[in-house]
C-alpha positions in Angstrom: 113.3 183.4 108.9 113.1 181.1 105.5 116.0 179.9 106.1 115.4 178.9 110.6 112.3 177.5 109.2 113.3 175.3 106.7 116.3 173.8 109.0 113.3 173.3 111.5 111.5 171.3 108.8 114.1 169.5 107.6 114.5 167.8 110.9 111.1 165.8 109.6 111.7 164.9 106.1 111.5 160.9 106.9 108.3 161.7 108.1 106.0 160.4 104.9 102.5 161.1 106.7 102.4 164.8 108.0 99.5 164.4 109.3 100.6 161.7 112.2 101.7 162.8 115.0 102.9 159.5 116.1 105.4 159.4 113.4 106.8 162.6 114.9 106.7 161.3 118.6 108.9 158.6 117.5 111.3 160.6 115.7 111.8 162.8 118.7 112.4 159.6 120.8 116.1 159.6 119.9 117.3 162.3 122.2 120.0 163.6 119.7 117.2 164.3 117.5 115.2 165.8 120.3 118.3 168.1 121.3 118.7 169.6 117.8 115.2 170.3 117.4 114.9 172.1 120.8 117.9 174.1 119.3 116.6 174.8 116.0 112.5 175.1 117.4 114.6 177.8 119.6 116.4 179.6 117.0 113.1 180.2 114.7 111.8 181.4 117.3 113.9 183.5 118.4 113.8 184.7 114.9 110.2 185.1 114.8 109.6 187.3 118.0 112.4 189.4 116.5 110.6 189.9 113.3 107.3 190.3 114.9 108.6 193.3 116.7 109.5 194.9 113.0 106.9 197.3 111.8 108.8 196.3 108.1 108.1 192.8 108.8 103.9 193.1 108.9 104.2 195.5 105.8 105.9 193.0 103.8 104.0 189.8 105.4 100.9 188.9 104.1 97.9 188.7 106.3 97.7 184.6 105.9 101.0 184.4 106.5 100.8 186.5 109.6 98.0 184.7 111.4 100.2 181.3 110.6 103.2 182.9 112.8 101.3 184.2 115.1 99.8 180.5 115.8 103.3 178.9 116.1 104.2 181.6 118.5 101.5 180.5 120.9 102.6 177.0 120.9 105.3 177.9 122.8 
């Protein structure tokens, strides 16, 4: 999971202000940029709904983080 989200991420390092979503929008203009982050927004989740389903994975998770997740999850 790290790992899917961090790839993810990574995608959006040239963005300096995290906080505009403009700056985004225009990244995800190119469309080879736009096709790799459907792929890797895919594959984190994919990820995610898999480790949702582990009883292991709530144990270990704290709560924070766990409310976080499950706010991605509904963006999708």
């Amino acid at each position: 999971m790290p790992q899917k989200h961090s790839e993810l991420w990574d995608l959006f390092k040239t963005v300096t202000n995290k906080r505009d979503a403009e700056a985004y929008q225009l990244l995800l203009r190119d469309e080879a940029v736009r096709v790799l982050f459907y792929d890797k927004l895919a594959a984190f989740a994919k990820g995610l709904k898999l480790a949702l389903s582990s009883i292991q994975f709530y144990k270990e998770v704290d709560e924070k983080l766990l409310r976080v997740t499950k706010k991605i999850l509904q963006c999708f």
